[in-house]
C-alpha positions in Angstrom: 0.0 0.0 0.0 3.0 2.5 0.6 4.5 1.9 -2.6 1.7 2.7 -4.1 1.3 6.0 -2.8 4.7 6.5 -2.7 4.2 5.9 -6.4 1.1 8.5 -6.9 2.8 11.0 -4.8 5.8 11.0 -7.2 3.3 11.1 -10.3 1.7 14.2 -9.1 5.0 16.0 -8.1 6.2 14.9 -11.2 3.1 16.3 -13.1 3.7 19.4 -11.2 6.6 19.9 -12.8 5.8 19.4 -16.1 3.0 22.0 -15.5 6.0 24.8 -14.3 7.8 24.0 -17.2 8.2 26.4 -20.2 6.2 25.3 -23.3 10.0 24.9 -25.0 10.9 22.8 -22.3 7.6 20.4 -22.5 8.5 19.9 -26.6 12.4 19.0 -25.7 10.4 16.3 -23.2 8.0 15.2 -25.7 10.3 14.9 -28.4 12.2 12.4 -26.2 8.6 10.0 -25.8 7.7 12.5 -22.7 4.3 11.1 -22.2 3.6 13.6 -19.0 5.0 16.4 -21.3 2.7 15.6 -24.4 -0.3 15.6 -21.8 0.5 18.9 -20.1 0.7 21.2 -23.2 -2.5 19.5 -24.7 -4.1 20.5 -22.0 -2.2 24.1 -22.1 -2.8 24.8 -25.7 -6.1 22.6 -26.9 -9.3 24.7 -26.4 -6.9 28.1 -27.9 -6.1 26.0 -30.6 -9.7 24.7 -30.9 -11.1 27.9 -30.8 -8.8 28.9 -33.2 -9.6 26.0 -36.1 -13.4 26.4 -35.1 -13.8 29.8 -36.6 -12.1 28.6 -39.7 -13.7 25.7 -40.5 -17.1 26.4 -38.9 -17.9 22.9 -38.0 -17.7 22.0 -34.2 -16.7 17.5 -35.3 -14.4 19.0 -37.7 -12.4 21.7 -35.2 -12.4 18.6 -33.1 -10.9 16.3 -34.9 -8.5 18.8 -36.5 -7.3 19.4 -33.1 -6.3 15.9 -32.5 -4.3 15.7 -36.1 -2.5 19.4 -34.5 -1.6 17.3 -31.6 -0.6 14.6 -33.6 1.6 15.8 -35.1 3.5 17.5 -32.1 4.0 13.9 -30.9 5.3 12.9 -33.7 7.4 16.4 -34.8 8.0 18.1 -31.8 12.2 17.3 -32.1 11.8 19.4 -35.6 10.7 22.4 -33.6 13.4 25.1 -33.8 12.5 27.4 -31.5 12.7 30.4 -33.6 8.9 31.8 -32.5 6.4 30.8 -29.4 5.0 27.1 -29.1 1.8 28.9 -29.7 2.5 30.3 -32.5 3.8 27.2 -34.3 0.5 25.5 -33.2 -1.5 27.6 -34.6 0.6 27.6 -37.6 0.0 23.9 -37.8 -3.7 24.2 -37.4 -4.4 26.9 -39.7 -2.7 24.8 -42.6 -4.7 21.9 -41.5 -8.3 23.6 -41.3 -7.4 25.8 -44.5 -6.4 21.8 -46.0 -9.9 20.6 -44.6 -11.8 23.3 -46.2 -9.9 22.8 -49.6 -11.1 19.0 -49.9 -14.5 20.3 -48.7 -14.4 22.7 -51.2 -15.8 25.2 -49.1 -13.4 27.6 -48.9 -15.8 30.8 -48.5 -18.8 31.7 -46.2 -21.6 30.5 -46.6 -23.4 33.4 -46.3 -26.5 31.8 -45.5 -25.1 31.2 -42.1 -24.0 34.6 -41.7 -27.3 36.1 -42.4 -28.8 33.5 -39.8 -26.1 34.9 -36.7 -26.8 38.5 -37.9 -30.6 38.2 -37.2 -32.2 38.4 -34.0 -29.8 40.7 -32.3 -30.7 43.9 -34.0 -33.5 45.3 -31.3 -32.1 48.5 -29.8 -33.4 46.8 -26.5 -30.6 43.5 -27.4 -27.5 46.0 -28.5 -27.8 47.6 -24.3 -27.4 43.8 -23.5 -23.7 43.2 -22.7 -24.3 39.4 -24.0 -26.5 40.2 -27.2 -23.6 43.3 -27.5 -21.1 40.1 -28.1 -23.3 38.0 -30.4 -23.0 40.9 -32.9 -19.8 41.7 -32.5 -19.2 38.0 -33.9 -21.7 38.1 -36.3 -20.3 41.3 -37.5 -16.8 39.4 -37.6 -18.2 36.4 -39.3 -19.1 39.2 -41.9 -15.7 40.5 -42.6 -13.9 38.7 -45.7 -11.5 35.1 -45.0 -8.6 37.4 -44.6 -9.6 40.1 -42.0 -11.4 37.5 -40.1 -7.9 35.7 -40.5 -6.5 39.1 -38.6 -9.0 40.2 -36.0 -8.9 36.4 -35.2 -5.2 36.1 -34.1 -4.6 39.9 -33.3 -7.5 40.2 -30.7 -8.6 37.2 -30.2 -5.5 34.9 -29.9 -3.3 38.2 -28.4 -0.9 37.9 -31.3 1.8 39.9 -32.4 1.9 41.9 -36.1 5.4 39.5 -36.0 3.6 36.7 -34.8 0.4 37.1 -37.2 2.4 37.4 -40.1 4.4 34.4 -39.3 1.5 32.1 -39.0 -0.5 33.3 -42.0 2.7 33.4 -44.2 2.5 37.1 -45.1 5.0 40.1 -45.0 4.1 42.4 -42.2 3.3 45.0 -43.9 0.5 43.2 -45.6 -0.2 42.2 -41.7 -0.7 46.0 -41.1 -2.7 47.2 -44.4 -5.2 43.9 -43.7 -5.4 44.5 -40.2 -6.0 48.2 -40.9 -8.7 47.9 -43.1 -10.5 44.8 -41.2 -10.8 46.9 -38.9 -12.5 50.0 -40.7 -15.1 47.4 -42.1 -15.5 46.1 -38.6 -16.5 49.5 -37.4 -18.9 50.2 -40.3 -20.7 46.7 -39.5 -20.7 47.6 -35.6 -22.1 51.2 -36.6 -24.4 49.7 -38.8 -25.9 47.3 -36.1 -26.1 50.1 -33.7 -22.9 49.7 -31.9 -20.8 53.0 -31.8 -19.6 52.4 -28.8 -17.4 49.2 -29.9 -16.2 50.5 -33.2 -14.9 53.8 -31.5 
């Protein structure tokens, strides 16, 4: 009986560990076979990186198994990693090329603009743009509005905290082009946020 708590106490120190360790440290671990590793940055990194693919591909089994394929392929690539931007950033790199590869062999590439219309509606009321919550559902229906590549921007500049640097490294794009996109994303978001009756966001 000792051992065996002798054996969970060094599991869970040793699990402690893994969970103070740097994100750089976790892939030197998990390039090794670190099981531990592997299972403390999923758990890190998965519902960014989740949240992330699911505003690509728009489909909540898809995002989900798309995440598992991301992680995948950190087991199985993690010793390639160079180190020459955040662990975050090179998952995200790896799941955008893997949702943008899922919506090529869907061949859905663009919004349906059906759905679009269908978020827009229903939070238009002057009554549901004072409401904090309704406030947020257009703000993302106003998003889902904007074209693939300012969606692209707002998504990793405000939503994932990114860097111009960062952004452009992940999308594959100059920063300068990271700028002009992010620039005028960001003019059309206002328009669509003025034009649902929400000044106060756009200013």
């Amino acid at each position: 009986m000792s051992n065996v708590i002798a054996i969970n106490a060094a599991a869970k120190k040793h699990l402690a560990a893994a969970r103070a360790t740097s994100d750089e440290m976790l892939l030197a671990e998990i390039a090794k076979g670190g099981r531990t590793a592997m299972h403390v940055l999923y758990s890190r990194h998965n519902v960014r990186v989740y949240r992330f693919v699911l505003r690509i591909v728009r489909d909540t089994t898809m995002a989900e198994d798309l995440v598992s394929q991301v992680f995948l392929d950190v087991w199985r690539t993690a010793s390639q990693f160079q180190g020459r931007s955040q662990v975050s950033t090179w998952l995200l790199s790896i799941a955008r090329f893997k949702a943008l590869t899922a919506l090529r062999q869907r061949r859905h590439e663009d919004i349906d603009q059906d759905d679009v219309l269908e978020i827009a509606d229903g939070a238009d009321t002057p009554e549901a743009s004072l409401d904090r919550s309704n406030t947020s559902a257009i703000l993302r229906a106003c998003v889902a509005k904007l074209s693939p590549a300012h969606r692209e921007i707002i998504n990793l500049v405000y939503y994932h905290e990114k860097s111009v640097e960062e952004a452009g490294e992940i999308i594959g794009i100059p920063q300068s082009t990271v700028k002009t996109r992010m620039f005028y994303a960001r003019k059309q978001l206002a328009d669509l946020l003025k034009g649902a009756g929400v000044d106060r966001i756009a200013a």
